[in-house]
C-alpha positions as CSV (number, residue, x, y, z in Angstrom):
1,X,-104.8,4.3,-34.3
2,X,-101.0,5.0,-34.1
3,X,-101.1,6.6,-37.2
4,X,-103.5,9.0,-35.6
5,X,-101.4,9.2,-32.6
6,X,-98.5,10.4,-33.9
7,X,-100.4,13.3,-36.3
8,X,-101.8,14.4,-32.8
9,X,-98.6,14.9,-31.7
10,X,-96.9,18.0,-31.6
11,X,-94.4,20.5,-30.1
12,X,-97.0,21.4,-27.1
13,X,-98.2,17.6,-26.5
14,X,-97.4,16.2,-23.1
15,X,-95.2,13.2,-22.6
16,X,-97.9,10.8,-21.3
17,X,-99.5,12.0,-25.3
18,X,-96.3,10.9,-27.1
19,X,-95.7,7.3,-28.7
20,X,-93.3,4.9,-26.6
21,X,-90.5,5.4,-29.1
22,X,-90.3,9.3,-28.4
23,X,-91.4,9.1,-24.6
24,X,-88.4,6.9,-24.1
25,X,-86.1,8.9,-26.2
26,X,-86.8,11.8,-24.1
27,X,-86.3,10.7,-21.1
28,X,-83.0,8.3,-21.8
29,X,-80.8,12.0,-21.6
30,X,-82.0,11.9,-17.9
31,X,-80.8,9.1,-17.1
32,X,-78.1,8.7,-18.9
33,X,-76.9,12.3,-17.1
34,X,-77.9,10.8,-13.8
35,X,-74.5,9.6,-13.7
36,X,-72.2,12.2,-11.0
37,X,-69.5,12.0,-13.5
38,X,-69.5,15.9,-15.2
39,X,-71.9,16.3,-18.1
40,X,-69.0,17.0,-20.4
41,X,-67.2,13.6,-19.6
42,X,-70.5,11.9,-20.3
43,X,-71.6,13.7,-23.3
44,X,-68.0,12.7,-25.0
45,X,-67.5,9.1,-23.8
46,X,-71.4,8.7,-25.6
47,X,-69.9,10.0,-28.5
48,X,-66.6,8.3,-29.0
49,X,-68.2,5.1,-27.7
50,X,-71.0,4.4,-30.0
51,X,-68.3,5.7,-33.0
52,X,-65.6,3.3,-31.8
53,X,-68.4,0.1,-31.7
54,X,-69.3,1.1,-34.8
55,X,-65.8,1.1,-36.5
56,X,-65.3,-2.4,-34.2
57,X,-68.3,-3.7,-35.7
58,X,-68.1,-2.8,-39.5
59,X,-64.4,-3.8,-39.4
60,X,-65.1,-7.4,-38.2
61,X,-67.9,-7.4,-40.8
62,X,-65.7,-7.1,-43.6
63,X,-63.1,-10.5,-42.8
64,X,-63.6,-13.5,-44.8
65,X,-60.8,-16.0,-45.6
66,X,-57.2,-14.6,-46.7
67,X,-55.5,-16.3,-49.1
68,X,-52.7,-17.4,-46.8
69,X,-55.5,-19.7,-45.1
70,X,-56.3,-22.8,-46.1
71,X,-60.3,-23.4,-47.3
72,X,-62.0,-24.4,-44.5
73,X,-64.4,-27.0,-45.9
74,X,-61.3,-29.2,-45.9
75,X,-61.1,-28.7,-41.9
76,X,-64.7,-29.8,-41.4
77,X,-64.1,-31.8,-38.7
78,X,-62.9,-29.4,-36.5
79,X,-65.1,-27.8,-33.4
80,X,-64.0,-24.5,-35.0
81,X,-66.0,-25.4,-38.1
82,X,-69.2,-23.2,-39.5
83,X,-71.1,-23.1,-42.6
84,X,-70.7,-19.3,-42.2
85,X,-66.9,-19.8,-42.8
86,X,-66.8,-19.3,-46.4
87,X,-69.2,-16.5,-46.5
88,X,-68.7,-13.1,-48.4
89,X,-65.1,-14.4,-49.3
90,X,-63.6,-13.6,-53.7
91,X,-61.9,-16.5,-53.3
92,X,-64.5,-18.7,-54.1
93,X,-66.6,-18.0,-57.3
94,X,-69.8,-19.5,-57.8
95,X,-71.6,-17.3,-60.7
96,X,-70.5,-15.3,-64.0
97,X,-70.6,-11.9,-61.8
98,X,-67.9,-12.9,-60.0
99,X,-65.8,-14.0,-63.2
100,X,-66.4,-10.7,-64.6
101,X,-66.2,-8.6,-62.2
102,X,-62.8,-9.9,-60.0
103,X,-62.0,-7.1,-57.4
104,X,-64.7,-4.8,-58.2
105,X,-65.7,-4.3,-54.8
106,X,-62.2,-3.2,-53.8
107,X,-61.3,0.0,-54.2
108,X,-58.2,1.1,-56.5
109,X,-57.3,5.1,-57.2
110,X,-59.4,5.4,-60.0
111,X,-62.1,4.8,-57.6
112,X,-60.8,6.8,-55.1
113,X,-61.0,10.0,-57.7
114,X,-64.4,9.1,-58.3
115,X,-65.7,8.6,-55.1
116,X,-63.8,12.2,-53.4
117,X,-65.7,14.0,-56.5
118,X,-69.3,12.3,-56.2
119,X,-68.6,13.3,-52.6
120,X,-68.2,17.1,-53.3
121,X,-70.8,17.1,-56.1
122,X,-73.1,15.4,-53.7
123,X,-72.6,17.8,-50.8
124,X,-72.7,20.8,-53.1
125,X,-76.5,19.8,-55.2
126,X,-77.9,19.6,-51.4
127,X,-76.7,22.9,-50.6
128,X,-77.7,24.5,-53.8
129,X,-81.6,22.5,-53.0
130,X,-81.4,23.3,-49.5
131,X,-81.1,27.2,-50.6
132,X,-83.2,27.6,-53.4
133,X,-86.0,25.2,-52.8
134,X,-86.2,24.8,-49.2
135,X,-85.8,20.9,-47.2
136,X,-89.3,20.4,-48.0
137,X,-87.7,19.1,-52.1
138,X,-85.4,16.4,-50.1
139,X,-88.1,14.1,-49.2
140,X,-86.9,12.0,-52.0
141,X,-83.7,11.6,-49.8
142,X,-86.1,10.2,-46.8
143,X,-87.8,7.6,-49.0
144,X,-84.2,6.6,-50.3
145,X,-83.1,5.8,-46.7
146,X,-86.4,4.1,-45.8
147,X,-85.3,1.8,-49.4
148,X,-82.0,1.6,-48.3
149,X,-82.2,0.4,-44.6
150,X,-84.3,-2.5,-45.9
151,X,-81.1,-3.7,-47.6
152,X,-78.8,-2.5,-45.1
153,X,-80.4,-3.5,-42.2
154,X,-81.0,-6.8,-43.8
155,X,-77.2,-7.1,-44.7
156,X,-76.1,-6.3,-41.0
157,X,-78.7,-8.0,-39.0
158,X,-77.5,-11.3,-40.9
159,X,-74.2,-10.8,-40.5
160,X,-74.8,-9.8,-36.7
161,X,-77.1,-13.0,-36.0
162,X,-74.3,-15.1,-38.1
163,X,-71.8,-13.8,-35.3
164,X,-74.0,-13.9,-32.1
165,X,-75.8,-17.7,-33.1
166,X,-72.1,-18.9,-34.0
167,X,-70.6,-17.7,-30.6
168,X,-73.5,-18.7,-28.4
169,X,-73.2,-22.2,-29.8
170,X,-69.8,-23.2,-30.1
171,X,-69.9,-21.7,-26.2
172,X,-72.6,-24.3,-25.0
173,X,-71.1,-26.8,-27.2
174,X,-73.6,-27.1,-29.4
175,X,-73.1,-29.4,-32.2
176,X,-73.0,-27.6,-35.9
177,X,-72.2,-23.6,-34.2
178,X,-74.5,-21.5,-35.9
179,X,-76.6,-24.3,-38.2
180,X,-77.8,-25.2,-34.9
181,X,-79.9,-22.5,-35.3
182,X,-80.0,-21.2,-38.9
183,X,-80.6,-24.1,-41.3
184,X,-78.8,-23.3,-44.5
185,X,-80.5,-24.2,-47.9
186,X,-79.6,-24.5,-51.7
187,X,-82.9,-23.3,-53.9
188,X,-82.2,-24.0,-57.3
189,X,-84.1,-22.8,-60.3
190,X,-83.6,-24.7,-64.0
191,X,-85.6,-24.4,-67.2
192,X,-87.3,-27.3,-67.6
193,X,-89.9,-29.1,-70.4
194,X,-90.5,-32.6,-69.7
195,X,-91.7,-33.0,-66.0
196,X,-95.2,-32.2,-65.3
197,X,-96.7,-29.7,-63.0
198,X,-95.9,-30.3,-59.1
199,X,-93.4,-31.9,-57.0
200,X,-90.3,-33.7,-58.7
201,X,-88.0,-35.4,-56.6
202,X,-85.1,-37.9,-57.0
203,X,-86.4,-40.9,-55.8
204,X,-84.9,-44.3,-54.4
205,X,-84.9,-47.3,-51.9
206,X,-84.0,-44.9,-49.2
207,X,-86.5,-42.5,-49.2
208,X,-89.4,-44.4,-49.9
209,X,-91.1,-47.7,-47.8
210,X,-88.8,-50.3,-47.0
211,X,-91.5,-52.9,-47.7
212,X,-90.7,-51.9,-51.4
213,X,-87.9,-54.0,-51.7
214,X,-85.7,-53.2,-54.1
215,X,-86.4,-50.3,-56.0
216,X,-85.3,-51.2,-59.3
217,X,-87.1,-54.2,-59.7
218,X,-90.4,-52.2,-58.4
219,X,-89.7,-49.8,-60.9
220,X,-89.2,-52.1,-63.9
221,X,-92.6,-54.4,-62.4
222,X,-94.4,-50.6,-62.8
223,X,-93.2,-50.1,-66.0
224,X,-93.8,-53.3,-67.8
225,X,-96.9,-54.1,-66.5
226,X,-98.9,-50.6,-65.6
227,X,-96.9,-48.3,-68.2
228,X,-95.3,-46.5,-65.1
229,X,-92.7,-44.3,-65.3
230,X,-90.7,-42.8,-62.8
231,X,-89.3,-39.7,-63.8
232,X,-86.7,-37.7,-62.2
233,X,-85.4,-34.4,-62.3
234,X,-82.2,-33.6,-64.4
235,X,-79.0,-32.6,-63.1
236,X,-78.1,-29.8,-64.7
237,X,-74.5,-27.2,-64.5
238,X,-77.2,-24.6,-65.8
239,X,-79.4,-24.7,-63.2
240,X,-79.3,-21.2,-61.2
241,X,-78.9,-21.6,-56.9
242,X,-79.7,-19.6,-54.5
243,X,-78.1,-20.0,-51.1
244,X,-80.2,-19.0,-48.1
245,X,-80.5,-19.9,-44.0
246,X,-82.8,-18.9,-41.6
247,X,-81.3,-15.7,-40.5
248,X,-83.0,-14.0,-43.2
249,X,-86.4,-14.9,-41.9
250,X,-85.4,-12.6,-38.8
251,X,-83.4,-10.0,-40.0
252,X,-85.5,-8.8,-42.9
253,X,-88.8,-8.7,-40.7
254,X,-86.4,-6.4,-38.3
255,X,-85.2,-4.5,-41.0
256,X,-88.8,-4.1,-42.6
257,X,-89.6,-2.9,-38.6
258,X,-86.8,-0.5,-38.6
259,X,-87.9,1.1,-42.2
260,X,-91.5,1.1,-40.7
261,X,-90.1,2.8,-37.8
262,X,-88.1,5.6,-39.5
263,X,-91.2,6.7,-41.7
264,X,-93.8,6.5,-38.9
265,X,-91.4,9.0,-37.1
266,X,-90.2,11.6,-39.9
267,X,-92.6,14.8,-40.8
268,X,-91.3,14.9,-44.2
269,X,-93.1,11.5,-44.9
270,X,-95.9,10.5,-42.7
271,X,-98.1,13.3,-40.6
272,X,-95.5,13.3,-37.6
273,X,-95.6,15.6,-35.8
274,X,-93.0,16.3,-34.3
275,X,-89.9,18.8,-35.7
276,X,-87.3,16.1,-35.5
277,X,-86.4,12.4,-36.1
278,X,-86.9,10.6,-33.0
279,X,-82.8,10.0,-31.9
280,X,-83.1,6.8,-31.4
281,X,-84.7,5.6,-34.4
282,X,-81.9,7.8,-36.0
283,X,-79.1,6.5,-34.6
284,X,-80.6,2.7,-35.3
285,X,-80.8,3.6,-39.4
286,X,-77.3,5.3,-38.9
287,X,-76.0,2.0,-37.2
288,X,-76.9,-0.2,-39.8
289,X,-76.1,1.9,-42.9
290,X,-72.4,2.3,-41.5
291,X,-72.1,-1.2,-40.8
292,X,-73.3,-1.8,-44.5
293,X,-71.4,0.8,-45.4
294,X,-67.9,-0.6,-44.3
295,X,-68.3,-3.8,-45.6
296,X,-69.3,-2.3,-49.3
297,X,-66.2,0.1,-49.3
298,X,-62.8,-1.7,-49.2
299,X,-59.3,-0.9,-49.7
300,X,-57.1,-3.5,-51.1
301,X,-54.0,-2.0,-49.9
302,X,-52.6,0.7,-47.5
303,X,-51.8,2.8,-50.5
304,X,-55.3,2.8,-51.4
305,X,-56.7,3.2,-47.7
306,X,-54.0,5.8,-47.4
307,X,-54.9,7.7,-50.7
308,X,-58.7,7.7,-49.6
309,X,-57.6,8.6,-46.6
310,X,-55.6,11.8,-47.7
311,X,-58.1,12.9,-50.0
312,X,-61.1,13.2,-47.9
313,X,-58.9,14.6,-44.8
314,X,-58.7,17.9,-47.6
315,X,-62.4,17.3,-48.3
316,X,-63.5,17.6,-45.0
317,X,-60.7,20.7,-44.2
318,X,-62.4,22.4,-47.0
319,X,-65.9,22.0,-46.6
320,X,-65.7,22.9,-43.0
321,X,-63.3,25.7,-42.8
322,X,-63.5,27.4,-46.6
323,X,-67.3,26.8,-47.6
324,X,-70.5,26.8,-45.7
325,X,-71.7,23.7,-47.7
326,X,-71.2,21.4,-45.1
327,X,-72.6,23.4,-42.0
328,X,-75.6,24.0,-43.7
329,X,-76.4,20.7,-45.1
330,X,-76.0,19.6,-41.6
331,X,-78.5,22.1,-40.3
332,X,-80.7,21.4,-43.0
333,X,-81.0,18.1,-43.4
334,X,-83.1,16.0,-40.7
335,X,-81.8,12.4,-42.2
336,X,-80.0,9.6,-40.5
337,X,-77.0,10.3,-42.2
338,X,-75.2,11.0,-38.5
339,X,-75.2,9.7,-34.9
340,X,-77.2,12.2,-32.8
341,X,-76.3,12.5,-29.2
342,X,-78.6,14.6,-27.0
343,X,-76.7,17.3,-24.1
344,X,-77.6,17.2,-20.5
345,X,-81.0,18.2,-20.0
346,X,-81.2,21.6,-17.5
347,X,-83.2,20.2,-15.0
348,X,-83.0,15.9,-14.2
349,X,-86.2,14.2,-13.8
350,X,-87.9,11.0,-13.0
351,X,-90.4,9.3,-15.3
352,X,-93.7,10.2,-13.1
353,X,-92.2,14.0,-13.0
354,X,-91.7,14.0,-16.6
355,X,-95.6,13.4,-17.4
356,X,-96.5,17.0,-17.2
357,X,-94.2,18.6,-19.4
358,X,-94.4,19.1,-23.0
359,X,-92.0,18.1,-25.6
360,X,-91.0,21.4,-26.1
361,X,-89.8,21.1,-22.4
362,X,-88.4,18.4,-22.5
363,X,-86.3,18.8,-26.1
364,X,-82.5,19.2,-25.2
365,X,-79.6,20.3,-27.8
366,X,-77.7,17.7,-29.9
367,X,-74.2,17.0,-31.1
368,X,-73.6,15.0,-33.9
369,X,-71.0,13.0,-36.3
370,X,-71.3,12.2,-39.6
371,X,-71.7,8.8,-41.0
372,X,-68.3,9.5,-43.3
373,X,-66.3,9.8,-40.1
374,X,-67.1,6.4,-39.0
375,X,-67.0,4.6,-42.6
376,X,-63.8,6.4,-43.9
377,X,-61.7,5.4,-40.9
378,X,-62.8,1.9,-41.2
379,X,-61.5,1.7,-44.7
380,X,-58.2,1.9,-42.4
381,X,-59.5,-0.1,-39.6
382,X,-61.0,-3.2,-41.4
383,X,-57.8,-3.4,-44.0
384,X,-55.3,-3.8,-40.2
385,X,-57.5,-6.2,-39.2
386,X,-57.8,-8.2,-41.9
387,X,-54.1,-7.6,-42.9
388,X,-53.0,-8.9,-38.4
389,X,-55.6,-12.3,-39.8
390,X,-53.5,-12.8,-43.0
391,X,-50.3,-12.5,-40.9
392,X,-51.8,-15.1,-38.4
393,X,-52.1,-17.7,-40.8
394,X,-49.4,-17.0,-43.1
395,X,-46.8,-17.7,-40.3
396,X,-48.9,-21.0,-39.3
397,X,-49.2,-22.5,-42.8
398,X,-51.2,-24.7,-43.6
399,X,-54.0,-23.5,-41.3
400,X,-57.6,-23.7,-42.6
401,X,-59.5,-20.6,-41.7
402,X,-62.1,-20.5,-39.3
403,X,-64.2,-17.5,-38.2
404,X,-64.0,-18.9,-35.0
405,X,-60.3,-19.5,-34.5
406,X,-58.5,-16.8,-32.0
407,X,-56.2,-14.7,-34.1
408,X,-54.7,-13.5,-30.7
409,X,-54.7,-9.7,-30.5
410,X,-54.6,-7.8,-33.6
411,X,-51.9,-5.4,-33.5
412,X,-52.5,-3.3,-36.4
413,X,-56.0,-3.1,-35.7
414,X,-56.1,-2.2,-32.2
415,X,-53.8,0.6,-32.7
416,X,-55.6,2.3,-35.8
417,X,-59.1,1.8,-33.4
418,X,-57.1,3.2,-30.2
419,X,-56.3,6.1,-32.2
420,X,-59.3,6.5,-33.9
421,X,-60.8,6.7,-30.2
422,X,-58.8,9.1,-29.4
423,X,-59.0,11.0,-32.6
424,X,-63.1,11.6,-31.8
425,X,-62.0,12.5,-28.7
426,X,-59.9,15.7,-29.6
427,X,-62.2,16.8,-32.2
428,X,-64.7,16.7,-29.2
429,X,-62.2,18.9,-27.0
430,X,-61.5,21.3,-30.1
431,X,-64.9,22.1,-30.8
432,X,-65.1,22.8,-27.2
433,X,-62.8,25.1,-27.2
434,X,-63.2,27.0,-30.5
435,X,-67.1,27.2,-30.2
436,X,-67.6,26.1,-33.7
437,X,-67.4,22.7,-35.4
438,X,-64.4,20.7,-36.4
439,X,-63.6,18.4,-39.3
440,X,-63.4,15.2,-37.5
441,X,-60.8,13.7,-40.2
442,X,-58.3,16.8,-39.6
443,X,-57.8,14.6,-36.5
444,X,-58.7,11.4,-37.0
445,X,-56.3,10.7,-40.2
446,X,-52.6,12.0,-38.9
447,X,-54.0,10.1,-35.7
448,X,-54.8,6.6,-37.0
449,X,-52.6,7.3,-40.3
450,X,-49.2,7.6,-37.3
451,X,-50.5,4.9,-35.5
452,X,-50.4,2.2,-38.0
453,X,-47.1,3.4,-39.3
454,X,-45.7,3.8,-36.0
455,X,-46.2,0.6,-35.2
456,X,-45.0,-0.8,-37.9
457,X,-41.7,0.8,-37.7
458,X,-41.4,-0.6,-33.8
459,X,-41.6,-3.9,-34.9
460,X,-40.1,-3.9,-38.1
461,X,-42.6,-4.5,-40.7
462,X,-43.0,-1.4,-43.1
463,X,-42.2,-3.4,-46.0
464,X,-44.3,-5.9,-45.3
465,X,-46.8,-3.7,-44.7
466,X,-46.6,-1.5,-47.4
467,X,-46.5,-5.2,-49.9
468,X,-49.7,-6.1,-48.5
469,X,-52.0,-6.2,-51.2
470,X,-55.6,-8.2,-51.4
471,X,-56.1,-8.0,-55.1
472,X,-56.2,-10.5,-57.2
473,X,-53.1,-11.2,-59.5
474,X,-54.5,-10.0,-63.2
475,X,-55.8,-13.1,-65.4
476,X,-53.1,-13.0,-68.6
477,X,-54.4,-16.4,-70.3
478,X,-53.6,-19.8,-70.2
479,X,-50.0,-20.0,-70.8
480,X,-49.6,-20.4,-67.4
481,X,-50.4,-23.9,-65.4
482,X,-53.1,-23.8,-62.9
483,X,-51.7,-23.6,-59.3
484,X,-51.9,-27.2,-57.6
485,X,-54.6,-27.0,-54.9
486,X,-57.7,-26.1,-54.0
487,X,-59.0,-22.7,-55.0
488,X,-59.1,-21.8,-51.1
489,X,-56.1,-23.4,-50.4
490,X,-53.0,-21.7,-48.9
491,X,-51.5,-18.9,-52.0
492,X,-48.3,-17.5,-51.8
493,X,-48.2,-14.0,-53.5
494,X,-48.6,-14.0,-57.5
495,X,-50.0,-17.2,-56.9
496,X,-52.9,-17.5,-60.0
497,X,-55.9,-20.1,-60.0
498,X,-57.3,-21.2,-63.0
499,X,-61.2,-20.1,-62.6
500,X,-63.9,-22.9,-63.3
501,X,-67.5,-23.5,-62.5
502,X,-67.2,-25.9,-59.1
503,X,-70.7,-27.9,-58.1
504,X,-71.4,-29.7,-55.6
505,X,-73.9,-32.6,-55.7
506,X,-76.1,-33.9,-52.5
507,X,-75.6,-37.5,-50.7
508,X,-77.9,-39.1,-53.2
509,X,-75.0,-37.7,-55.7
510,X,-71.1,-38.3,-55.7
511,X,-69.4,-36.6,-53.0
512,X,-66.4,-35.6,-55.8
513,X,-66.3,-31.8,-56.9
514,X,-66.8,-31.2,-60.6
515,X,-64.9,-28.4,-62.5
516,X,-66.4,-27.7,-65.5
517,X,-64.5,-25.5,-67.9
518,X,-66.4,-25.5,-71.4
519,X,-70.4,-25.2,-71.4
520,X,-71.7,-27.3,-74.3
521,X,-75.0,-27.9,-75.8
522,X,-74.4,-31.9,-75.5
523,X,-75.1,-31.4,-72.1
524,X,-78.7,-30.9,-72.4
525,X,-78.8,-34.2,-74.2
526,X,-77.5,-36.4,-71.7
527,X,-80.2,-37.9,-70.0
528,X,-82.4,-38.4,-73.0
529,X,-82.9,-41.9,-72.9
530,X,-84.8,-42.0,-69.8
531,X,-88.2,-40.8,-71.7
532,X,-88.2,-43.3,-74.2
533,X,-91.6,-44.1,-75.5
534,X,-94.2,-46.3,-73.9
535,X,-94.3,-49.1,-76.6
536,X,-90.8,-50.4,-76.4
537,X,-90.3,-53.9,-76.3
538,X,-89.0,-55.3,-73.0
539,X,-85.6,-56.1,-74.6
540,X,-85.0,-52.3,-74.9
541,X,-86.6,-51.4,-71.2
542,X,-84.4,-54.3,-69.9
543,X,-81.2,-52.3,-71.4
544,X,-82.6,-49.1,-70.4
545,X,-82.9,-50.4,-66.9
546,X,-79.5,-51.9,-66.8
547,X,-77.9,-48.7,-68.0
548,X,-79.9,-46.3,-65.4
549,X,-78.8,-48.9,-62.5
550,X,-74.8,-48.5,-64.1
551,X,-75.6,-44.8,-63.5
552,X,-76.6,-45.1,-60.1
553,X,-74.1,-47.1,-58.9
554,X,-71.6,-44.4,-60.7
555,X,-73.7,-41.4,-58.6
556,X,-72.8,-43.5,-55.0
């Protein structure tokens, strides 16, 4: 039935004929215009508000522990303490990927290059489409987004719930912070060929009947007189875990909604009717795939973020100014790929007025901004605030890290996103002005780029600032002695850690941390002699059982 709704609708339907979505977004300009502040005031504060939250929001999405923190598991008892505290942080590795692939989700020059020229190439194939094939050929680039948002809007709603359950709870003193709400779980996954079929647990006096007695005894009584045997699962260093809590039972549903959503509403995809995204659901998709964005692109240092920066201010100069690439992919392209802001309707109305009209009545002009001039600025953005965090704690070493914990006001960041503010601001008044559109970044980088080193120069830190780096020192073998610590512990610069695979075992295991630096195949063999057959004499189950309880008592 909605699917038939929205193929009814058209340009010449009436509001009461539209779906909710579009009803509301059609009406939310006349309220939000209601206001007796002038149109022009409105339309810009819209516009360099929702950027702003966004470069806030992606920016605080990319801060994980710094290495002049100390790892927070060892502050556990601490009100500050989270289980989301070690999250999304390279200085923990748990898997081969992040052996291999140390810092390769920071970007160095060589990245840079490649991204600037992907950029162009990009922005130059859609033009080239765009004029000889017409926008019907992009609806490949519609289905990519509706892929996309699933992950994306997965990967932010997580990280939003993290940060909203974690607040609320540590607010109404709520014991745990965010695992008050969101359990977290460890599924593991491990070849195996001697259980049967079905559930396989560790077993033991405490997690069956008390009435039992002792468990050992009942198990050897099983044994000797029934042929019982108790089998229980191997531990095993090459069994694969997956770590999950229960924000991901909400935020991929929403995200699933959202992806819904977007293709219900797009006449490239479904039978839509209408000859635009619905703004709302646009600005939505372009919400989460900035926030996702600014977390996945990273500068290590403020030469790199400054590099980035440079080369995409003469990117966005030249494809405004000395091509028509970029105004007519804009035109052209009806993808959530920019915030969309709608102008002041010509006449204000109330929602029992607006029934009568049409959509085509109703429709009002649009401004927009790009996606790039909210991610590339946060490249900037995130590395201050993460660089005023590693400043926090180096100066109160040794400090473990908590999420939680008040950094007091971050310096750095709060003037790049003051400036970056401002920045959207003049490119609002310039375009004014001119009557055509302006390259955001020919603002926004002299802007935030003179900010940051402004303030560094007042208070005396452009060395330090310009020796900030967050890559990792290169691995150049083991001549060199392992740094004393824990991996998360407090590093000074150059510090190296000597990488290992670290597990850690349950209560009904030792509480001790293994590092395991050589895989062998003796491993597999360990445990062997707890299937021995049936038929031994009670000589050799009485030794068996004596070595399993030795075992046990080792395990805690």
């Amino acid at each position: 039935m909605s699917q038939l709704h929205l193929s009814m609708a058209t340009v010449n339907s009436t509001f009461a004929e539209l779906t909710l979505a579009d009803r509301v977004a059609l009406y939310l300009p006349h309220v939000i215009y209601s206001s007796p502040l002038p149109p022009q005031f409105v339309a810009a504060a819209l516009t360099v508000g929702s950027a702003t939250a966004l470069v806030i929001a992606g920016s605080y999405a990319t801060v994980s522990q710094p290495k002049t923190a100390e790892d927070p598991c060892d502050d556990t008892e601490s009100p500050l303490w989270d289980v989301t505290d070690r999250d999304d942080c390279p200085l923990y590795f748990t898997c081969a990927d992040d052996i291999s692939g140390v810092d390769s989700d920071v970007l160095g020059a060589k990245s840079v290059a490649a991204l600037v020229v992907a950029a162009a190439a990009a922005l130059k194939a859609l033009e080239y489409v765009l004029r000889h094939f017409g926008v019907s050929v992009l609806r490949f680039l519609n289905y990519y987004v509706v892929a996309v948002t699933l992950f994306s809007g997965t990967v932010t709603l997580q990280w939003f719930l993290g940060v909203l359950s974690r607040n609320v709870a540590y607010a109404c003193g709520l014991p745990g912070n965010s695992s008050f709400f969101f359990g977290r779980l460890r599924l593991s996954v491990a070849r195996e060929d001697r259980l049967p079929l079905g559930m396989a647990e560790d077993m033991d006096e405490r997690k069956l009947d008390a009435e039992l007695g002792d468990f050992q005894a009942y198990e050897h009584w099983m044994r000797r007189h029934n042929g019982v045997r108790v089998l229980r699962p191997q531990q095993s260093h090459r069994a694969t875990s997956v770590v999950v809590d229960g924000r991901l039972a909400v935020a991929f549903p929403a995200a699933v909604a959202l992806s819904a959503l977007f293709y219900a509403h797009n006449a490239q995809l479904s039978s839509y009717g209408l000859p635009r995204l619905n703004w709302l659901i646009n600005n939505a998709v372009a919400g989460v795939l900035a926030v996702c964005g600014c977390r996945q692109i990273r500068a290590g240092t403020f030469r790199t973020a400054s590099l980035l920066l440079a080369a995409l201010f003469v990117y966005d100069v030249y494809f405004v100014f000395g091509s028509t690439a970029m105004e007519a992919v804009a035109a052209g392209v009806d993808a959530p790929l920019r915030l969309v802001f709608p102008q002041r309707p010509a006449a204000l109305l109330s929602w029992a007025q607006a029934q009568s009209y049409t959509f085509q009545d109703l429709d009002v002009p649009a401004t927009i901004l790009g996606l790039g001039d909210i991610v590339v600025p946060s490249v900037l953005s995130s590395l201050c605030l993460r660089y005023d965090i590693a400043q926090f704690y180096r100066q109160r070493a040794p400090l473990a890290f908590h999420r939680l914990r008040s950094v007091g006001t971050p310096v750095y960041f709060c003037a790049s996103v003051m400036a970056y503010a401002a920045a959207v601001a003049t490119t609002i008044a310039a375009s004014q002005w001119s009557r055509r559109g302006q390259p955001a970044l020919l603002y926004i980088v002299p802007m935030m780029g003179g900010a940051v080193v402004g303030t560094a120069w007042w208070r005396g830190e452009t060395v330090g600032l310009a020796a900030y780096s967050e890559e990792m020192v290169p691995y150049e073998g083991a001549t060199e002695d392992a740094t004393e610590g824990s991996a998360g512990g407090c590093l000074q610069d150059g510090a190296s850690v000597q990488a290992g695979t670290i597990y850690e075992f349950d209560d009904n295991e030792t509480d001790d941390t293994y590092v395991i630096e050589d895989d062998t195949d003796d491993d597999e063999d360990t445990d062997d002699d707890n299937d021995t057959d049936s038929n031994d004499t009670d000589d050799d189950t009485d030794l068996g059982l004596e070595i399993h309880t030795l075992l046990l008592d080792l395990m805690g």
